[in-house]
Biotite code that builds the C-alpha atoms (Angstrom):
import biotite.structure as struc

atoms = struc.array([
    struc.Atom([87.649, -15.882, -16.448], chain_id="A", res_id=1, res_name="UNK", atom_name="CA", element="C"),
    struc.Atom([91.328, -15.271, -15.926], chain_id="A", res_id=2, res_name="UNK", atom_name="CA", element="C"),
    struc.Atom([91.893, -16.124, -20.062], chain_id="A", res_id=3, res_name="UNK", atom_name="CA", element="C"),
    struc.Atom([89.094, -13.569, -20.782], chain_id="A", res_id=4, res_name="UNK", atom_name="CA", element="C"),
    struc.Atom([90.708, -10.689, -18.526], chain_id="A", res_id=5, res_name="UNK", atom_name="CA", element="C"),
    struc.Atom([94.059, -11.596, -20.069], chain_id="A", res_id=6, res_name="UNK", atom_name="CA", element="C"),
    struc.Atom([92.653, -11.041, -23.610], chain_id="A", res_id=7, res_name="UNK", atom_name="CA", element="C"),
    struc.Atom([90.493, -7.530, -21.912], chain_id="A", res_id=8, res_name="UNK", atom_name="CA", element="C"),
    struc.Atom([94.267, -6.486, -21.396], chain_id="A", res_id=9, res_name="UNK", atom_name="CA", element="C"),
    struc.Atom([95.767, -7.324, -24.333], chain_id="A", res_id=10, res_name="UNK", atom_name="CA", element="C"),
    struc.Atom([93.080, -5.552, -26.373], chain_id="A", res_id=11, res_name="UNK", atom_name="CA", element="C"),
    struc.Atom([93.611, -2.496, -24.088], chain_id="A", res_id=12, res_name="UNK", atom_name="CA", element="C"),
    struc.Atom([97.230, -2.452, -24.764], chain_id="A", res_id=13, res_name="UNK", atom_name="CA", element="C"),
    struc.Atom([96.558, -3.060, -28.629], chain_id="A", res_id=14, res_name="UNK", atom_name="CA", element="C"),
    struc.Atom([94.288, -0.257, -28.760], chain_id="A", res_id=15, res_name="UNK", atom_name="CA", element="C"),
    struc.Atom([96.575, 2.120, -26.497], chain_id="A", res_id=16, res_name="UNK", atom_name="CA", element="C"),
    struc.Atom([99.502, 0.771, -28.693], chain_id="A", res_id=17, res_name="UNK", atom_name="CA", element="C"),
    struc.Atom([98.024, 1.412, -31.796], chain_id="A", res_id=18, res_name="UNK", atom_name="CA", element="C"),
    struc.Atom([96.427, 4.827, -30.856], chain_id="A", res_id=19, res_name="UNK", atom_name="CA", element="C"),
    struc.Atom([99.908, 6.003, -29.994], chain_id="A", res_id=20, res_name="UNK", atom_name="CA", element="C"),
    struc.Atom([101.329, 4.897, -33.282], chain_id="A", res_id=21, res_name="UNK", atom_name="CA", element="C"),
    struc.Atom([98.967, 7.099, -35.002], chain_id="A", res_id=22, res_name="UNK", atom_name="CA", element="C"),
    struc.Atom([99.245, 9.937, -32.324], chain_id="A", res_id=23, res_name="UNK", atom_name="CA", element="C"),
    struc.Atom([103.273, 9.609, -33.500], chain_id="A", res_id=24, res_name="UNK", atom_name="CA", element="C"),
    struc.Atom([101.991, 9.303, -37.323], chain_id="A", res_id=25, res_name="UNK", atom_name="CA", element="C"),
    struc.Atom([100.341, 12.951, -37.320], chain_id="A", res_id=26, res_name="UNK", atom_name="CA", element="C"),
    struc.Atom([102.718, 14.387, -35.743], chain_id="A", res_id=27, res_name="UNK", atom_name="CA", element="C"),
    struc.Atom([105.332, 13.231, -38.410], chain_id="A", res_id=28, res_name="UNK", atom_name="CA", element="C"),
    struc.Atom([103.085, 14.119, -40.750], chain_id="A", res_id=29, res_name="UNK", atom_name="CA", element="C"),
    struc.Atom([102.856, 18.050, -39.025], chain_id="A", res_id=30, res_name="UNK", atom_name="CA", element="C"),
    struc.Atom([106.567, 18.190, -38.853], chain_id="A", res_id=31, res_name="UNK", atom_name="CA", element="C"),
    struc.Atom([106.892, 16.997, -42.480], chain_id="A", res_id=32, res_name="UNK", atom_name="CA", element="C"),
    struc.Atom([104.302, 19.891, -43.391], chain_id="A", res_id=33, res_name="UNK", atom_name="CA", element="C"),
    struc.Atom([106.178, 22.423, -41.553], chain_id="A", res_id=34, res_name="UNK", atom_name="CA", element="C"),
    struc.Atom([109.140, 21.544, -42.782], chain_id="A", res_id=35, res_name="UNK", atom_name="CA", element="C"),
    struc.Atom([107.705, 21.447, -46.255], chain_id="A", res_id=36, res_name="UNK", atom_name="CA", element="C"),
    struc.Atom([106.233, 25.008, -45.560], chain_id="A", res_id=37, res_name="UNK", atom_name="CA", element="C"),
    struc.Atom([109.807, 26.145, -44.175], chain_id="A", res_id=38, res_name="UNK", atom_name="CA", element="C"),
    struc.Atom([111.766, 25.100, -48.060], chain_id="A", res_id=39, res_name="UNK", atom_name="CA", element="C"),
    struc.Atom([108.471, 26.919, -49.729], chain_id="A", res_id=40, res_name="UNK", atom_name="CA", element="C"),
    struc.Atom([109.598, 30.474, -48.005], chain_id="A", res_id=41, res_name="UNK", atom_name="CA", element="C"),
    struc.Atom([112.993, 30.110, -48.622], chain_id="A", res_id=42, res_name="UNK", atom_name="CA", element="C"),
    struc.Atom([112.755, 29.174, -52.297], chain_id="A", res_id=43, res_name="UNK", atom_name="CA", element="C"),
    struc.Atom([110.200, 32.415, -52.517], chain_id="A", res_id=44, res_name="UNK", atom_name="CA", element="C"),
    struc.Atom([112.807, 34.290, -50.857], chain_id="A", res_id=45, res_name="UNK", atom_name="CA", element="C"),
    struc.Atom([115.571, 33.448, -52.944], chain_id="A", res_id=46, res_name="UNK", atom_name="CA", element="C"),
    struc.Atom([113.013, 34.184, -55.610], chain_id="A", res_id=47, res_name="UNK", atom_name="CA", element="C"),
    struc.Atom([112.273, 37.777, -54.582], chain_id="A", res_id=48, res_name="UNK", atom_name="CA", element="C"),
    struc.Atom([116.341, 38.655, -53.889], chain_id="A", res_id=49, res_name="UNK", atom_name="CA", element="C"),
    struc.Atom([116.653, 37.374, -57.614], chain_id="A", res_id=50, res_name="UNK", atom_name="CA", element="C"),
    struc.Atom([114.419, 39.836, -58.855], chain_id="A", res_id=51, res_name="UNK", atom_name="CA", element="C"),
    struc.Atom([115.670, 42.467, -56.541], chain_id="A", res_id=52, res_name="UNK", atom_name="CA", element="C"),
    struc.Atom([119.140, 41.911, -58.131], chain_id="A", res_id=53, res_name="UNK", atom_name="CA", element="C"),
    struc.Atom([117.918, 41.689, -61.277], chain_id="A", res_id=54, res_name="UNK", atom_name="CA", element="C"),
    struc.Atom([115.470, 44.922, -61.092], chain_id="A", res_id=55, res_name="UNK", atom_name="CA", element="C"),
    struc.Atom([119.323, 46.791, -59.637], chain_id="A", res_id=56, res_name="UNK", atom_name="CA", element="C"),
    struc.Atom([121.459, 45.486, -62.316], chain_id="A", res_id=57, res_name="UNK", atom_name="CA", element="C"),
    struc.Atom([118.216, 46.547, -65.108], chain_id="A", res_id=58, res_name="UNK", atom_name="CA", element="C"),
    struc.Atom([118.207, 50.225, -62.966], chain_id="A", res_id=59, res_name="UNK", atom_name="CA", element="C"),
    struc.Atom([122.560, 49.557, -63.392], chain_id="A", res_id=60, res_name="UNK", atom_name="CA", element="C"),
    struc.Atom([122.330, 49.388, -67.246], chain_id="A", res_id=61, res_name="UNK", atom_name="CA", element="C"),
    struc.Atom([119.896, 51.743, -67.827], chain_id="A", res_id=62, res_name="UNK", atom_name="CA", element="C"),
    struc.Atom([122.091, 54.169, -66.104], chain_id="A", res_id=63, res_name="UNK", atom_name="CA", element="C"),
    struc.Atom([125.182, 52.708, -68.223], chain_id="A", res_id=64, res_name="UNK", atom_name="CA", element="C"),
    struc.Atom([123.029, 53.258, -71.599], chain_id="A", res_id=65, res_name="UNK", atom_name="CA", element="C"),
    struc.Atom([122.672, 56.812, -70.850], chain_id="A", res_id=66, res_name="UNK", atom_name="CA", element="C"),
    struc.Atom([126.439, 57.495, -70.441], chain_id="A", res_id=67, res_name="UNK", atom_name="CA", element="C"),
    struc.Atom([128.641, 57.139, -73.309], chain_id="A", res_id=68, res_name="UNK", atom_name="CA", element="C"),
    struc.Atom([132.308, 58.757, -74.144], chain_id="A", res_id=69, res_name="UNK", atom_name="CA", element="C"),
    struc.Atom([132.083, 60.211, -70.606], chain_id="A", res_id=70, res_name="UNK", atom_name="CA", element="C"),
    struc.Atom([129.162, 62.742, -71.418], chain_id="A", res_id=71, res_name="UNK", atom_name="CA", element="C"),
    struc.Atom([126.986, 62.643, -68.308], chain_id="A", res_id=72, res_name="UNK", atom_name="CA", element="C"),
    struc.Atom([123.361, 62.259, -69.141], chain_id="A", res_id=73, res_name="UNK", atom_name="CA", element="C"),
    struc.Atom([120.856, 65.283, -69.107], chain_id="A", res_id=74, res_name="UNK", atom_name="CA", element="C"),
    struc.Atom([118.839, 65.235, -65.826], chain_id="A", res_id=75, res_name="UNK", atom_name="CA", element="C"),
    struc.Atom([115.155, 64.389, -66.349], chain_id="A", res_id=76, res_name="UNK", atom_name="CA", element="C"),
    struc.Atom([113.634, 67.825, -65.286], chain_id="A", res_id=77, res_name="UNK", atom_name="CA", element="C"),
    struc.Atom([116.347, 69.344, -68.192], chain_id="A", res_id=78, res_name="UNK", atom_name="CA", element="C"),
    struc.Atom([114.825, 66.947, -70.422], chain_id="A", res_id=79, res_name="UNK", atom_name="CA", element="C"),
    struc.Atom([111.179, 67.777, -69.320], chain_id="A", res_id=80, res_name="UNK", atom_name="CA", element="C"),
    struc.Atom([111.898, 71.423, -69.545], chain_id="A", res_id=81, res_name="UNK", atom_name="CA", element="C"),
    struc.Atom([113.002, 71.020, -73.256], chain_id="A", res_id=82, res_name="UNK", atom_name="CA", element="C"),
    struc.Atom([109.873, 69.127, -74.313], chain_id="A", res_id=83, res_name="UNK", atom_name="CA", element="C"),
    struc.Atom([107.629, 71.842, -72.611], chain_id="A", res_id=84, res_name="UNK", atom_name="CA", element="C"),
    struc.Atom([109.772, 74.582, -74.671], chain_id="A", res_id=85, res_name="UNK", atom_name="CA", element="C"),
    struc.Atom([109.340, 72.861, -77.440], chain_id="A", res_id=86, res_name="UNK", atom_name="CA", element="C"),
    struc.Atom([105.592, 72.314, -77.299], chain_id="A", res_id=87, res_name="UNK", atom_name="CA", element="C"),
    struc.Atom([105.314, 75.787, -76.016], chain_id="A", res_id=88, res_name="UNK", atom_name="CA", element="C"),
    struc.Atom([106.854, 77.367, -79.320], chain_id="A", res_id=89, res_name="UNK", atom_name="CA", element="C"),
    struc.Atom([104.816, 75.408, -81.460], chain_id="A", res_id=90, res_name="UNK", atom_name="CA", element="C"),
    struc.Atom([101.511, 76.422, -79.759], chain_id="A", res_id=91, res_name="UNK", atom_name="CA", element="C"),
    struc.Atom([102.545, 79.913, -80.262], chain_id="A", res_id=92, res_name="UNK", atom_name="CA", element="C"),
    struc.Atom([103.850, 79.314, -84.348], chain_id="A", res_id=93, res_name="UNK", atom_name="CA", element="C"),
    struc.Atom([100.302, 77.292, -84.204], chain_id="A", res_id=94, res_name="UNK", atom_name="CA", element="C"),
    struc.Atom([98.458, 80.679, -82.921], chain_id="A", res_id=95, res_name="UNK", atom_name="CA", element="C"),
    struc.Atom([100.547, 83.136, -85.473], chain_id="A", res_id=96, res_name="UNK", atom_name="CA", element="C"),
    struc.Atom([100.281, 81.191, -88.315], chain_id="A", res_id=97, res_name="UNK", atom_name="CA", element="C"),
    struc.Atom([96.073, 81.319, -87.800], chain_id="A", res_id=98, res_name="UNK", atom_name="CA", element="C"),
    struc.Atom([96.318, 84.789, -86.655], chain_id="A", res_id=99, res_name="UNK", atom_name="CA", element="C"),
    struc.Atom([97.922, 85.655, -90.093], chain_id="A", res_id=100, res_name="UNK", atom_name="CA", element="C"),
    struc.Atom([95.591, 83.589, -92.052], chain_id="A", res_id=101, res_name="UNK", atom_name="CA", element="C"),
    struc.Atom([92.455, 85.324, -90.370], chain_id="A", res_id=102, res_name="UNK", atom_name="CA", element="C"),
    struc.Atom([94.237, 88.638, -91.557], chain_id="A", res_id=103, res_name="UNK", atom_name="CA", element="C"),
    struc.Atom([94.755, 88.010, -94.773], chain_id="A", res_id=104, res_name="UNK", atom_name="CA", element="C"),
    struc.Atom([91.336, 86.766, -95.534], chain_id="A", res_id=105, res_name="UNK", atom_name="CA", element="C"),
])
């Protein structure tokens, strides 16, 4: 009898060992994913302040293109208001010239 308990108790403290070992296991294996998860972020936000710099130095340039021999670049609502002026005076030569024609026929 006393052999048999013996062995009971050994089993127990097997199973209780062995239960623990793979309680410890998971939890390695959590911290491993969170860690894992952690590097992941960080690469994707050294990623995104790449392309922020890169977007500022694109916005840098294109301001750079614009200026040359110290001539400061015409505004975009100059720029706007000199296409409209321009599509404005060729509606109206568009409406004289057929205006004409209808009057000499």
């Amino acid at each position: 009898m006393s052999l048999r308990k013996e062995r009971e108790k050994k089993e127990k403290k097997r199973k209780k060992r062995k239960t623990r070992e793979e309680e410890r296991e998971r939890e390695r294996e959590k911290e491993e994913e969170k860690e894992k998860e952690r590097e992941r972020e960080k690469v994707e936000e050294k990623e995104k302040e790449r392309e922020n710099k890169t977007g500022k130095e694109k916005r840098k340039k294109r301001k750079k293109k614009g200026k040359k021999d110290g001539d400061p670049t015409p505004k975009a609502n100059e720029i706007n208001m000199l296409h409209w002026k321009d599509s404005k005076m060729t509606s109206i030569l568009v409406q004289l010239a057929f205006v004409e024609q209808v009057q000499l026929t």
